[in-house]
N, CA, C and O of each residue as an XYZ file, in Angstrom:
876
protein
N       1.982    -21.998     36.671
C       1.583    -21.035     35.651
C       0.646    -20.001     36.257
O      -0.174    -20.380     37.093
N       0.701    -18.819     35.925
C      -0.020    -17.654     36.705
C      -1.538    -18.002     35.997
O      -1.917    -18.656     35.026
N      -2.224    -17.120     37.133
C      -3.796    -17.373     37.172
C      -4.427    -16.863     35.739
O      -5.573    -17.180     35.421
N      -3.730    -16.186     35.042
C      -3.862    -15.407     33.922
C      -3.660    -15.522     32.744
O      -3.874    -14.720     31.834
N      -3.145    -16.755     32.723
C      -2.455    -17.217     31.823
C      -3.199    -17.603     30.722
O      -4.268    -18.214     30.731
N      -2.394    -17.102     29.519
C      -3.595    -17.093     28.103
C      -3.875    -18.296     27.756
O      -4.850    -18.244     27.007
N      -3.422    -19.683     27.957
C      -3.968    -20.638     27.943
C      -5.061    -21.331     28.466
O      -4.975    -22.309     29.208
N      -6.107    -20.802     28.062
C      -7.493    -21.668     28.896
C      -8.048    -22.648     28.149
O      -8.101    -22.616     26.919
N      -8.661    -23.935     29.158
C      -9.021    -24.740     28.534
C     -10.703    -24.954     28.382
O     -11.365    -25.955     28.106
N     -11.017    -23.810     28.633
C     -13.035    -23.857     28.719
C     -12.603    -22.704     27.597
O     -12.323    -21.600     28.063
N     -12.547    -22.832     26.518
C     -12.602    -21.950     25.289
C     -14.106    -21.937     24.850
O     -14.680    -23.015     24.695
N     -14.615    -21.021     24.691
C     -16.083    -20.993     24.223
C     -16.610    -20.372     22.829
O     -15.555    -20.042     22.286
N     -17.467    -20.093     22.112
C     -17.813    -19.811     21.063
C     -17.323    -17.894     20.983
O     -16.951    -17.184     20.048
N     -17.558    -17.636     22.404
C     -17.601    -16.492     22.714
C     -16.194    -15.307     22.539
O     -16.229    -14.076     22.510
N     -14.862    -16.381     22.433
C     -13.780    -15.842     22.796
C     -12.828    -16.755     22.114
O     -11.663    -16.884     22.491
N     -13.273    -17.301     21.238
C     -12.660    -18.284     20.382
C     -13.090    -18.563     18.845
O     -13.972    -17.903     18.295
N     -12.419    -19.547     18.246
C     -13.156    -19.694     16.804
C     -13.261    -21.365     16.671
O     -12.409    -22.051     17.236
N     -14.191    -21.904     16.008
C     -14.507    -23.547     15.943
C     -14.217    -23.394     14.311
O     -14.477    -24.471     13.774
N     -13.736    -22.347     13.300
C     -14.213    -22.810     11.995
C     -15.205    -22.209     11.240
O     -15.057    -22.250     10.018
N     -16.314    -21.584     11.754
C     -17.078    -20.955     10.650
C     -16.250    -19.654     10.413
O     -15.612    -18.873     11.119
N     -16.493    -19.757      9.360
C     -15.830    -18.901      7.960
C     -16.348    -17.095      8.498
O     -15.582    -16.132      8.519
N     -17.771    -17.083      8.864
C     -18.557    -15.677      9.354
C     -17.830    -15.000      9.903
O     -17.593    -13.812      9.687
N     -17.308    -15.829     10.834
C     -16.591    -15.393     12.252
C     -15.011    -15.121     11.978
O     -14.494    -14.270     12.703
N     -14.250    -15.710     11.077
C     -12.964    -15.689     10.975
C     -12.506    -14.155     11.281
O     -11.896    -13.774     12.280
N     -12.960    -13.347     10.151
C     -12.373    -12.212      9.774
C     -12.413    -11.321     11.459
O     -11.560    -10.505     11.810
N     -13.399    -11.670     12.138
C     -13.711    -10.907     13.435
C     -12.789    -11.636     14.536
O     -12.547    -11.088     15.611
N     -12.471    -12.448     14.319
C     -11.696    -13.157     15.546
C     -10.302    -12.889     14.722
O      -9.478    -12.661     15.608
N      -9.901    -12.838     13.948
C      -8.718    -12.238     13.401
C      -7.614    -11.065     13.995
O      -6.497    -11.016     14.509
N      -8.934     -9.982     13.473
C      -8.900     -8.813     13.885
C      -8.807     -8.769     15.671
O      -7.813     -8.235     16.162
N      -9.901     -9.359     16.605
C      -9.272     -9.518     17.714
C      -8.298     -9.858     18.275
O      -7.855     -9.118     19.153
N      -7.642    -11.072     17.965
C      -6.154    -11.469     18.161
C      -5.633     -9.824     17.754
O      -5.751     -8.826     18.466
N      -5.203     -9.891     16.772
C      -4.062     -8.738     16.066
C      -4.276     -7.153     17.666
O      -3.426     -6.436     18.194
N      -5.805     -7.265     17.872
C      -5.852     -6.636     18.414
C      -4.950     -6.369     20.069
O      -4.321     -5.350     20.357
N      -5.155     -7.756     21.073
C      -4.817     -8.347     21.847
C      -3.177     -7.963     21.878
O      -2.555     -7.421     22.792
N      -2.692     -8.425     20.577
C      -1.251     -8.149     20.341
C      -0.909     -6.745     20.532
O       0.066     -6.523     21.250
N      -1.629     -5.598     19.941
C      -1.351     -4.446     19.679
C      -1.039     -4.024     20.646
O       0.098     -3.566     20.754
N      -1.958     -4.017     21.755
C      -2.320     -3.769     23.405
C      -1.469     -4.196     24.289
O      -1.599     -3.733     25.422
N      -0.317     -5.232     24.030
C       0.310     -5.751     24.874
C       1.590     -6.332     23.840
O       1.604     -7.526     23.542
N       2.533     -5.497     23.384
C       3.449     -5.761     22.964
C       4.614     -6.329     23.560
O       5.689     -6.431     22.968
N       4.445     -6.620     24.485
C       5.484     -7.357     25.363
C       5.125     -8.496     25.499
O       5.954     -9.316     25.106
N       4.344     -8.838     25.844
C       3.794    -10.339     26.254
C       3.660    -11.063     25.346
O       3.489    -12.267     25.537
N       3.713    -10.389     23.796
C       3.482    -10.822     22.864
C       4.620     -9.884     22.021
O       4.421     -8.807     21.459
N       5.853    -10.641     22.123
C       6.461    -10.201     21.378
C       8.182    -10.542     20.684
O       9.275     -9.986     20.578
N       7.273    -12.251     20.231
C       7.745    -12.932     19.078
C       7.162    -13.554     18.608
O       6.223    -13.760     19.377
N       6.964    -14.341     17.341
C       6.222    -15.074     17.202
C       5.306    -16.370     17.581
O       4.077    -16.424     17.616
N       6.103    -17.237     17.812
C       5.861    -18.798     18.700
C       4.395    -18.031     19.893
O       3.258    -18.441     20.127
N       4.884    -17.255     20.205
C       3.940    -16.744     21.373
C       2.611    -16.603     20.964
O       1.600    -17.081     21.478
N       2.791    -15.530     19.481
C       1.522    -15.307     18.803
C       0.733    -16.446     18.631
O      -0.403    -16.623     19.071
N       1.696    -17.520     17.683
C       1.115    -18.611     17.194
C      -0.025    -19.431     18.142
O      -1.160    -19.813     17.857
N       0.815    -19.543     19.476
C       0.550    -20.270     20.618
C      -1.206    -19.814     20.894
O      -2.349    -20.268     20.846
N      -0.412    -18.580     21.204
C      -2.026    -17.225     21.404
C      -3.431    -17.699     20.932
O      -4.416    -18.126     21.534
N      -3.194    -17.500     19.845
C      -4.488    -17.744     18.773
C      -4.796    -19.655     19.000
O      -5.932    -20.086     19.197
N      -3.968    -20.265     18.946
C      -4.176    -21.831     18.988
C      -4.893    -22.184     20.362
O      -5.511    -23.242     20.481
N      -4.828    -21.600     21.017
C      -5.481    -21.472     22.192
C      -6.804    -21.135     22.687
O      -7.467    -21.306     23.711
N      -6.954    -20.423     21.211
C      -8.599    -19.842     21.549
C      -9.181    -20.781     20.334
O     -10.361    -20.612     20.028
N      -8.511    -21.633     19.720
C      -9.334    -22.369     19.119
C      -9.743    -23.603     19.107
O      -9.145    -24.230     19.980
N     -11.040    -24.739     18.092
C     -11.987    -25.147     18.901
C     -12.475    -25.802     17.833
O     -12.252    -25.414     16.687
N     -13.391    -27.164     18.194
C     -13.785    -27.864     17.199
C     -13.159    -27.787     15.784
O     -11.943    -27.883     15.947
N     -13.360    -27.696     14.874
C     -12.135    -28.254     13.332
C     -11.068    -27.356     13.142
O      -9.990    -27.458     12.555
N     -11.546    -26.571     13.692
C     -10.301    -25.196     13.880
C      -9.428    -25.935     14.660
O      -8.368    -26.217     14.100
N      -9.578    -26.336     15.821
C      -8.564    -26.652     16.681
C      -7.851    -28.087     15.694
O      -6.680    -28.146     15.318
N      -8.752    -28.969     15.482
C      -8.039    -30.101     14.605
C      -7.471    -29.902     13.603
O      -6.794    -30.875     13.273
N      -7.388    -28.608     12.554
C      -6.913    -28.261     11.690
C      -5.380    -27.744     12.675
O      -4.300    -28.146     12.244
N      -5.394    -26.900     13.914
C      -4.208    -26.481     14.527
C      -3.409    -28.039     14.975
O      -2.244    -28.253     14.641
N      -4.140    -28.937     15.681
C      -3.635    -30.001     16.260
C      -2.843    -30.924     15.440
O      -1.927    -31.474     16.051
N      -2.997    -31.264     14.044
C      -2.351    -31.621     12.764
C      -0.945    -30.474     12.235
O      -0.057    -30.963     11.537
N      -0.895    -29.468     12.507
C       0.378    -28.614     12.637
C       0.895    -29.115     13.973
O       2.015    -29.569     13.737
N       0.613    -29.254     15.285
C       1.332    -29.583     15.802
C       2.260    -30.710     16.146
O       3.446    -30.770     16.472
N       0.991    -31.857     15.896
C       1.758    -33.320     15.292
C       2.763    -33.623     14.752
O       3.571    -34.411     15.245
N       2.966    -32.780     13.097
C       4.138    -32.423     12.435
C       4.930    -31.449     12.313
O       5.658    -31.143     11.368
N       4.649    -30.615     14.022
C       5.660    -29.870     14.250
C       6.337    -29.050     13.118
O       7.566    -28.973     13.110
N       5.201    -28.102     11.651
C       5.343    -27.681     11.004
C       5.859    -25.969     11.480
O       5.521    -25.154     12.339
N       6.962    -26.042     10.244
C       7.428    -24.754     10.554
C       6.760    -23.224     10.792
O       7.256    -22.132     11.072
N       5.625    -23.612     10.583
C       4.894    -22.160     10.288
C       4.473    -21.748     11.637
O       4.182    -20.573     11.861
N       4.421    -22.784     12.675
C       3.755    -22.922     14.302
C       5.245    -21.706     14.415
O       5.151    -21.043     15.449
N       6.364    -21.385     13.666
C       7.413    -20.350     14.511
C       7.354    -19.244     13.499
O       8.269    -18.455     13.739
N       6.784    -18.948     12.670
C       6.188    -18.000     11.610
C       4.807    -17.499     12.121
O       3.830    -18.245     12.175
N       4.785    -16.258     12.474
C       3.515    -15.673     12.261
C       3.132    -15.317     11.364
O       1.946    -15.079     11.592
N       3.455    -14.982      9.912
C       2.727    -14.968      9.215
C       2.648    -15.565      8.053
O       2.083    -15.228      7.013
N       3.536    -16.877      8.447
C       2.895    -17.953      7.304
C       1.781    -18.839      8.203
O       0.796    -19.367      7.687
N       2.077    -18.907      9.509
C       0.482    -19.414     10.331
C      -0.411    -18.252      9.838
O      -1.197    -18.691      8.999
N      -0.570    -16.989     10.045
C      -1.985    -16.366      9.238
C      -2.294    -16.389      7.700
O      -3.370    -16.175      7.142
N      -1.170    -16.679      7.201
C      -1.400    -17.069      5.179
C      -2.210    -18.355      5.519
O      -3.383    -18.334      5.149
N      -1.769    -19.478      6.168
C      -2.327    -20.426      6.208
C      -3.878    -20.630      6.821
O      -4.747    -21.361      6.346
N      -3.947    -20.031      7.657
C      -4.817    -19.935      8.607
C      -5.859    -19.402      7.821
O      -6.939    -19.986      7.919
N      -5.777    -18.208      6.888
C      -7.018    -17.527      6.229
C      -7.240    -18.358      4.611
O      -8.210    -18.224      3.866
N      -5.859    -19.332      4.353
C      -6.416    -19.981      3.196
C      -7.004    -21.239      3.739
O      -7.038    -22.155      2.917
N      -7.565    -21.558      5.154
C      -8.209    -22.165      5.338
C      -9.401    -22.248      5.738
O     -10.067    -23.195      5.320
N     -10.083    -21.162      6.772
C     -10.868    -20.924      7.220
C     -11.378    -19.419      7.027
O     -12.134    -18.843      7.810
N     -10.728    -18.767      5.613
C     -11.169    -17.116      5.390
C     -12.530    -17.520      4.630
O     -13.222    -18.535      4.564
N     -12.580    -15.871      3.944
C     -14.021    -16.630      2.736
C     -12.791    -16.707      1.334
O     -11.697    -16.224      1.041
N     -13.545    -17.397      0.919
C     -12.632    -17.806     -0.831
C     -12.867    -16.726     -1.364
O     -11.943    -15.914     -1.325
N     -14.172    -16.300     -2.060
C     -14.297    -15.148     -2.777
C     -13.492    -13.907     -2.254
O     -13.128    -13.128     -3.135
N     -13.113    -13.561     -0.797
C     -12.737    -12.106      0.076
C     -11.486    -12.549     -0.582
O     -11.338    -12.025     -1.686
N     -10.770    -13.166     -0.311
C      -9.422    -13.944     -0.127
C      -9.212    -13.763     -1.835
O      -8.803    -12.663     -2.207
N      -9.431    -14.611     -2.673
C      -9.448    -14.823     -4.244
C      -9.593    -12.794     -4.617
O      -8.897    -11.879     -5.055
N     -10.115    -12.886     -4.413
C     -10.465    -11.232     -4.905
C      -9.210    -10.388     -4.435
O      -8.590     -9.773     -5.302
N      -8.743    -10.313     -2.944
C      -8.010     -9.575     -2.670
C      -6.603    -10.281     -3.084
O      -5.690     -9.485     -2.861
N      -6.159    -11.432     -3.577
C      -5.036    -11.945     -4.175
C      -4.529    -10.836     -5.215
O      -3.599    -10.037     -5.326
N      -5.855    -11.310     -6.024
C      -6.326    -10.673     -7.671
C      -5.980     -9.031     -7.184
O      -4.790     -8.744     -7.058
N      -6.625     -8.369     -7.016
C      -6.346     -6.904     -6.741
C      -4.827     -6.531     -6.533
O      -4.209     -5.725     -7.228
N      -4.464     -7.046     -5.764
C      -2.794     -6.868     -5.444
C      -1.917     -7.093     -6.572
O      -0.848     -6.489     -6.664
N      -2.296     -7.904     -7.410
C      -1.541     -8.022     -8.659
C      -1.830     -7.003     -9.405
O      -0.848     -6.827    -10.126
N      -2.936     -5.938     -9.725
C      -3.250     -4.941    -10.372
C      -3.237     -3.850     -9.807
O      -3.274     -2.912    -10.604
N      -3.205     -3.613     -8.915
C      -3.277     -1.813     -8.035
C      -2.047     -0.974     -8.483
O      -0.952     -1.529     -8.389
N      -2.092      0.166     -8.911
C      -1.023      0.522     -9.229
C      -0.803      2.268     -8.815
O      -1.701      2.849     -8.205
N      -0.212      2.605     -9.003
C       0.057      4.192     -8.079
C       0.117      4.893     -9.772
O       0.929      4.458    -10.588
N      -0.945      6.105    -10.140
C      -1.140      6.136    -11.218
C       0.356      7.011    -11.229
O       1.324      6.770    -11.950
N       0.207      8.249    -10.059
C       0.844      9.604    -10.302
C       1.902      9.830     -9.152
O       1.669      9.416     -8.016
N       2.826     10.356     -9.403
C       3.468     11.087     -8.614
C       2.597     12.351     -7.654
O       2.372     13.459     -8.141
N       2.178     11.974     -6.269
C       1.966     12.962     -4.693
C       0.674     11.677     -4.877
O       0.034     11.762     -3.828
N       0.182     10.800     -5.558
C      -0.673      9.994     -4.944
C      -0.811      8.795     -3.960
O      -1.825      8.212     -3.575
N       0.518      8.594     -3.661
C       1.057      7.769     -3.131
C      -0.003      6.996     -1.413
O       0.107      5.849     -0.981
N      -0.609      7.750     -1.028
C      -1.527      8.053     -0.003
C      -2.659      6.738     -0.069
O      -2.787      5.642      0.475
N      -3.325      7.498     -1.001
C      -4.515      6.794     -1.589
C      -3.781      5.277     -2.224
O      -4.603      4.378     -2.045
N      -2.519      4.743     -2.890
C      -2.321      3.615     -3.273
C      -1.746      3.008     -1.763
O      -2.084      1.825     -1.714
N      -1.246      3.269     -0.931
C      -1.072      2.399      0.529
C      -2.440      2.326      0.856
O      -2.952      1.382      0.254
N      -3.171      2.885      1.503
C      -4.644      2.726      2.013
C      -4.988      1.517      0.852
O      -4.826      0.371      1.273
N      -5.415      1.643     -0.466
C      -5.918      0.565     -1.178
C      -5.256     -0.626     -0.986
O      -5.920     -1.638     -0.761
N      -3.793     -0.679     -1.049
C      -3.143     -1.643     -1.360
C      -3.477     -2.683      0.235
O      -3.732     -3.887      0.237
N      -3.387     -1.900      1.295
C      -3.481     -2.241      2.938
C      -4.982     -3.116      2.981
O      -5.275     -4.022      3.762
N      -5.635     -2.661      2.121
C      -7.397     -2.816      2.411
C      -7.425     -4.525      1.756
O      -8.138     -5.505      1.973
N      -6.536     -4.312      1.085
C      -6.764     -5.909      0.159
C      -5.442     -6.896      0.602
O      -5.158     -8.039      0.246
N      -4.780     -5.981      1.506
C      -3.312     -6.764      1.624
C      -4.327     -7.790      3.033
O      -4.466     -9.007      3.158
N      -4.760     -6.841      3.724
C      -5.102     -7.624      5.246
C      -6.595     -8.804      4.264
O      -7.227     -9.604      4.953
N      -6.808     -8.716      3.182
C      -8.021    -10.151      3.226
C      -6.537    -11.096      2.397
O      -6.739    -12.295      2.200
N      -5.660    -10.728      2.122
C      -5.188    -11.728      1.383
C      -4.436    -12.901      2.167
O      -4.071    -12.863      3.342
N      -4.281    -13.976      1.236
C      -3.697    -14.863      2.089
C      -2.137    -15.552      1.659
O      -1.796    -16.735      1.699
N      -1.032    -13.846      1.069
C      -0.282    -13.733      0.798
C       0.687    -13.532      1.967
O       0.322    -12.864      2.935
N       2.420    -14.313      1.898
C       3.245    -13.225      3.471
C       3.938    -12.381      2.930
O       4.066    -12.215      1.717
N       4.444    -11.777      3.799
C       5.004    -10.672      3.611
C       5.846    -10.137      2.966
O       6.141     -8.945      2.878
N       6.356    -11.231      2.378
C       7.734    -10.763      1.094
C       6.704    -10.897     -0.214
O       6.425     -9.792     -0.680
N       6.282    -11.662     -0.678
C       4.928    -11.751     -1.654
C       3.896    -10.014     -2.041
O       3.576     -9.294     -2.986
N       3.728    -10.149     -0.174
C       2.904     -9.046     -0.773
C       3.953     -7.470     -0.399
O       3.368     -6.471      0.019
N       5.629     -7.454     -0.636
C       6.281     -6.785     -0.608
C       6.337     -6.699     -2.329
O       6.133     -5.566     -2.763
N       6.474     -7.277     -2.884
C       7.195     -7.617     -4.393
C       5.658     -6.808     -4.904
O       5.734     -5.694     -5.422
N       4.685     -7.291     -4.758
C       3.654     -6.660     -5.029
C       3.443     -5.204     -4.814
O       3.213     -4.592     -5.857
N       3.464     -4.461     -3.675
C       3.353     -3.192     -3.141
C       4.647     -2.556     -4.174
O       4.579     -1.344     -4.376
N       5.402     -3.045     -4.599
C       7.154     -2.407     -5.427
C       6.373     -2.261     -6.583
O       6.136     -1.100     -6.918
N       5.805     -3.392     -7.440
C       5.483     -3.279     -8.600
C       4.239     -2.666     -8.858
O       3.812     -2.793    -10.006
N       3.606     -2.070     -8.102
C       2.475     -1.024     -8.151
C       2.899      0.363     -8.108
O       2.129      1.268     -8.432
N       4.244      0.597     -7.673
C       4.734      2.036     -7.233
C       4.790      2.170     -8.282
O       4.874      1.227     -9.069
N       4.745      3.918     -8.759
C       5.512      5.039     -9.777
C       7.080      4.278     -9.791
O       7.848      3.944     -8.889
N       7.128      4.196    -11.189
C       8.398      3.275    -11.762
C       9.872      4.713    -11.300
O      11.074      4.468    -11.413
N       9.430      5.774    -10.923
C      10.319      6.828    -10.250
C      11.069      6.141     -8.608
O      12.041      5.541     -8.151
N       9.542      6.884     -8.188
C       9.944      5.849     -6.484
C      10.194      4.210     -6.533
O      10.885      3.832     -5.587
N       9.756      3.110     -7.483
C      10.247      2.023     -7.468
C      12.008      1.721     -7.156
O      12.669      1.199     -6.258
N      12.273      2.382     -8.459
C      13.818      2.709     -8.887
C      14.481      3.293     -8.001
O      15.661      2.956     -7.903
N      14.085      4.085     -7.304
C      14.857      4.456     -5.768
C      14.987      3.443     -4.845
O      15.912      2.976     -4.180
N      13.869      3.238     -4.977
C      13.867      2.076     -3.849
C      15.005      0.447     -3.918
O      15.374     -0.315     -3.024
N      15.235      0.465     -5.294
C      15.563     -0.841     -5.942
C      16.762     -0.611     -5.212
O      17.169     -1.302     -4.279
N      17.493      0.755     -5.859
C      18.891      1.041     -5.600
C      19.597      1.652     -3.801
O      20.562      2.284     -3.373
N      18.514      1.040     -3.331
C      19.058      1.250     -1.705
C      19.428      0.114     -1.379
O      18.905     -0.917     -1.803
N      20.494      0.172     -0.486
C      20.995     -1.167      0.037
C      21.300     -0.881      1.652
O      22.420     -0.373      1.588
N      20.925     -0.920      3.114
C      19.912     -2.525      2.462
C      18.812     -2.129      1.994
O      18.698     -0.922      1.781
N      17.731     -2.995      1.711
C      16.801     -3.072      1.772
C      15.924     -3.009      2.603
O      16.326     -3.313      3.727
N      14.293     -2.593      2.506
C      13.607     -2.516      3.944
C      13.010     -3.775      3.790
O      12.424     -4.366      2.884
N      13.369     -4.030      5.068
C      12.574     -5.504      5.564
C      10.909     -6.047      5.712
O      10.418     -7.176      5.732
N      10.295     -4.610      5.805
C       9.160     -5.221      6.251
C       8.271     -4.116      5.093
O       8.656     -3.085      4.541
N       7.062     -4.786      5.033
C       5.975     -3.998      4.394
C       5.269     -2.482      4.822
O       4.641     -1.673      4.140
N       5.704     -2.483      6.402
C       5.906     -0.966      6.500
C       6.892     -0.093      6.759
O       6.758      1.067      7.148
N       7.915     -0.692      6.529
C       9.283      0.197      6.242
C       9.064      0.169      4.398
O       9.254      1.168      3.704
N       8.831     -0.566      4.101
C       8.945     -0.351      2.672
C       7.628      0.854      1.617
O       7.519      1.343      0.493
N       6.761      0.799      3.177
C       5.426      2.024      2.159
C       5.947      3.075      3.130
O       5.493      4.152      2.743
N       6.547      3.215      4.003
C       7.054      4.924      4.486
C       8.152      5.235      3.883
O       8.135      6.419      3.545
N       9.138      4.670      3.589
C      10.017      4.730      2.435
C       9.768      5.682      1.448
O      10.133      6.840      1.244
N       8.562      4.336      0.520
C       7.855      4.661     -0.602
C       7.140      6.592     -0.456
O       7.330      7.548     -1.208
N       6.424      6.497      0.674
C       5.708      8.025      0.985
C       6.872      8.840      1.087
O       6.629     10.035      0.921
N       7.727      8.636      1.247
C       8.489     10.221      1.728
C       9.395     10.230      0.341
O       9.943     11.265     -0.037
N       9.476      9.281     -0.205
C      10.308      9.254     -1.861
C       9.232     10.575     -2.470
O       9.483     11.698     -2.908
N       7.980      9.836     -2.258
C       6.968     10.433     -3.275
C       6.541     11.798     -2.626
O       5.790     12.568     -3.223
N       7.025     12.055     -1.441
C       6.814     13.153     -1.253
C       7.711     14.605     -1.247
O       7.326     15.773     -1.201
N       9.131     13.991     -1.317
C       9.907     14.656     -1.957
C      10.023     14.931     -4.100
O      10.291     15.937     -4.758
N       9.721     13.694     -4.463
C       9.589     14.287     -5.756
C       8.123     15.384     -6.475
O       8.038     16.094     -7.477
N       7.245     15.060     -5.451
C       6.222     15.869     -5.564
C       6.524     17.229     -5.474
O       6.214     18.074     -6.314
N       7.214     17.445     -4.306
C       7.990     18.832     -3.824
C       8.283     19.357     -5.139
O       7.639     20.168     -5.804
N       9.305     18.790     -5.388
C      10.314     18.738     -6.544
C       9.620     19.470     -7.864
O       9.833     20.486     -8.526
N       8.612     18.308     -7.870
C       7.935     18.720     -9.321
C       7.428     20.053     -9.334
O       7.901     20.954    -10.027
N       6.386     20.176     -8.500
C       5.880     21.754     -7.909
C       7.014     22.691     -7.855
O       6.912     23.528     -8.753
N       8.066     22.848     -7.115
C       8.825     24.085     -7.470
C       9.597     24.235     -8.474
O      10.198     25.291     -8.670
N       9.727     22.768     -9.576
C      10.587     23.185    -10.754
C       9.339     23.563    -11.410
O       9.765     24.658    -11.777
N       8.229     23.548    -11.824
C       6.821     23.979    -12.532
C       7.169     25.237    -12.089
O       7.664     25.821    -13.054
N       7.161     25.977    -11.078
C       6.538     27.156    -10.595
C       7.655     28.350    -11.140
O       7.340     29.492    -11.474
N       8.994     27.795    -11.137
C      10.363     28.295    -11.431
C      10.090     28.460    -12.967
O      10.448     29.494    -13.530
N       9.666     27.779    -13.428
C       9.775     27.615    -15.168
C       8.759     28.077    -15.913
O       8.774     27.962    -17.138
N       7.863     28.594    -15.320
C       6.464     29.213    -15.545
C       6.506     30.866    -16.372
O       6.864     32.019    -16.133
N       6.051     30.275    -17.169
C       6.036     31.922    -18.633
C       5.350     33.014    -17.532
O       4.367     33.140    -16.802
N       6.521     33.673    -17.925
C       6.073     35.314    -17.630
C       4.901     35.917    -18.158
O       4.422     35.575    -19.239
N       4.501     36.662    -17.547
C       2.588     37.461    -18.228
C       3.350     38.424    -19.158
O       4.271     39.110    -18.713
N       2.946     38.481    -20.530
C       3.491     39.134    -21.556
C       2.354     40.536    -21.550
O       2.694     41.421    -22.336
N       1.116     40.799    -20.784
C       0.494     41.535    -20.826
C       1.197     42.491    -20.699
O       0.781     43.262    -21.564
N       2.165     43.061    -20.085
C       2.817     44.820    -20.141
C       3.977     45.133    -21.422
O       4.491     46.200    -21.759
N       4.180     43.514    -22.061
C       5.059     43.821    -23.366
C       3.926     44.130    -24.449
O       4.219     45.008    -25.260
N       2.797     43.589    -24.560
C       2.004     43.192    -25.588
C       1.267     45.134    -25.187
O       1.189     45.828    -26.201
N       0.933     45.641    -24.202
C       0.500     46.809    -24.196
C       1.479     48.119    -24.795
O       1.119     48.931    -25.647
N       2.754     48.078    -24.129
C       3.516     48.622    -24.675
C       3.742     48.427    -26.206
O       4.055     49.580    -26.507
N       3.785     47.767    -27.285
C       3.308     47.106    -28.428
C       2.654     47.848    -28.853
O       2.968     48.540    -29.821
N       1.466     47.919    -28.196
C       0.305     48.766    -28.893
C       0.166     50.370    -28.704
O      -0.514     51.247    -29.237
N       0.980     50.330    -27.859
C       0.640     52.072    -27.505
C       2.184     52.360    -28.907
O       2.120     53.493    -29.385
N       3.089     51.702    -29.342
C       4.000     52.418    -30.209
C       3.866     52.370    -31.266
O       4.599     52.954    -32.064
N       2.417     51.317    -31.724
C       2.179     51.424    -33.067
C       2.140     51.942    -34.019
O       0.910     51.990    -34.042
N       2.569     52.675    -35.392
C       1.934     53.393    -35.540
C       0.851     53.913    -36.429
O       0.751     53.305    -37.494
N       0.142     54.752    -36.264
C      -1.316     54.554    -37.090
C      -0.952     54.223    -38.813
O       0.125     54.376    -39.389
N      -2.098     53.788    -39.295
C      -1.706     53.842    -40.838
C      -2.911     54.930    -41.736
O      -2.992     55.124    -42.948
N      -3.684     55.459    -40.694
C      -4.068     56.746    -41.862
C      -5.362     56.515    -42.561
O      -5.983     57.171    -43.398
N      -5.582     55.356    -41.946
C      -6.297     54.679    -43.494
C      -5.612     53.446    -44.666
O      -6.159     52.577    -45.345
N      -4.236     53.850    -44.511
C      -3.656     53.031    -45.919
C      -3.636     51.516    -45.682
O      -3.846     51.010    -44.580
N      -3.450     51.040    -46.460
C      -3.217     49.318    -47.074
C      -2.266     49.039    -45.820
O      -2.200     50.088    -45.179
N      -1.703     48.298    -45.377
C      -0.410     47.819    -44.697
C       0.433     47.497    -45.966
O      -0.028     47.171    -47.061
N       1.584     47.625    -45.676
C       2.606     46.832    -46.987
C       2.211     45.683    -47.225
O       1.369     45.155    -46.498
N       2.562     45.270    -47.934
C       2.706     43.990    -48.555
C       3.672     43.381    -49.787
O       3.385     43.833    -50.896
N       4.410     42.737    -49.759
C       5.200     42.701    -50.858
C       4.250     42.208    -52.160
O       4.273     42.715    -53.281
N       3.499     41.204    -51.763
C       2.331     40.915    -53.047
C       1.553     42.381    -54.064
O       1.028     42.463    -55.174
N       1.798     43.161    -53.166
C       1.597     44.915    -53.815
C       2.693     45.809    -54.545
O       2.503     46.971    -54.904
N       3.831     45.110    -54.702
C       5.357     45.623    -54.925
C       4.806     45.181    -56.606
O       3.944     44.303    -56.634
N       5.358     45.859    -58.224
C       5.438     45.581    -59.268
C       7.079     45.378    -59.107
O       8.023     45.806    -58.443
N       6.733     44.308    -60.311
C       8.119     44.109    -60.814
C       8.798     44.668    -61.477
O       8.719     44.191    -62.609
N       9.710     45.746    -61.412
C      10.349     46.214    -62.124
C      11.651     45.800    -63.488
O      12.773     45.377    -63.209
N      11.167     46.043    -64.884
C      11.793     45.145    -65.515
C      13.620     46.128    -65.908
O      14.512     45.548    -66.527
């Protein structure tokens, strides 16, 4: 095995996780990071899984070592090992909260579409939902416009970010849309009819205006 090899066995507090909860969210984010940086070396799951199990340590590691025992399916899932992983060692309240949110976020308007990915992303990464879960979720928050587009494509997008660039360019074409049918349909300035109007008026002299209430009845 090369000298480099991501398996080390002097794992330290420093470059690893034992279990406190403080630390999770930061050693998280490092892995994911690690991955980003080196998409090859890391690039299927089992590998990931492996990755992270490697840097971990005291109950963390015994919580991993009990998946491996029973050779549970999630050790070839990356991200039912991180659903699992953060409903074990995330914080409850971060986690519970960002569940909750995802069930309510919703895209109020058509061109806002922006601002509901950023929110939805902010609570998707504490949750300890996978990826089809928090797909069904991200659908039922969209403008029931772009939803309905989306429903009726076949195939379907597979992943949670094929399914919000999708979503953005739906919403950014009907935005288009809306704006130049508004702008097309927009009342003319009646100011040069309403002047002309007044310049052909013509005076009354002084007198009453008609009125039929001023007419006698003739018998």
């Amino acid at each position: 095995m090369e000298e480099d090899s991501f398996i080390n066995a002097s794992v330290t507090n420093k470059d690893g996780f034992a279990g406190d909860r403080r630390y999770f969210k930061g050693f998280l984010a490092k892995m994911n990071l690690i991955f980003m940086l080196d998409p090859e070396r890391f690039s299927d799951d089992p590998i990931k899984v492996a990755y992270i199990i490697s840097r971990l340590y005291g109950s963390a590691m015994n919580w991993a070592a009990t998946l491996i025992e029973n050779n549970d399916p999630c050790l070839n899932d990356f991200q039912e090992f991180t659903s699992r992983f953060k409903a074990t060692f995330g914080s409850y309240d971060s986690t519970f909260i960002a569940n909750q949110k995802l069930r309510t976020i919703k895209q109020k308007r058509i061109g806002e579409i922006t601002n509901y990915i950023l929110t939805f992303n902010r609570y998707s990464d504490e949750s300890s939902w996978n990826e089809e879960a928090k797909m069904d979720a991200f659908l039922d928050g969209l403008n029931d416009q772009i939803a309905t587009r989306i429903y009726e494509m076949f195939p379907a997008p597979r992943s949670l970010f094929a399914l919000q660039t999708i979503a953005s360019r739906i919403d950014s074409r009907l935005a288009a849309h809306r704006q130049s049918f508004n702008s097309q349909n927009r009342p003319a300035s009646n100011n040069g009819n309403n002047n002309r109007n007044n310049n052909h008026r013509r005076p009354n002299n002084g007198k009453k205006p008609f009125s039929f209430k001023t007419c006698k009845r003739f018998n």
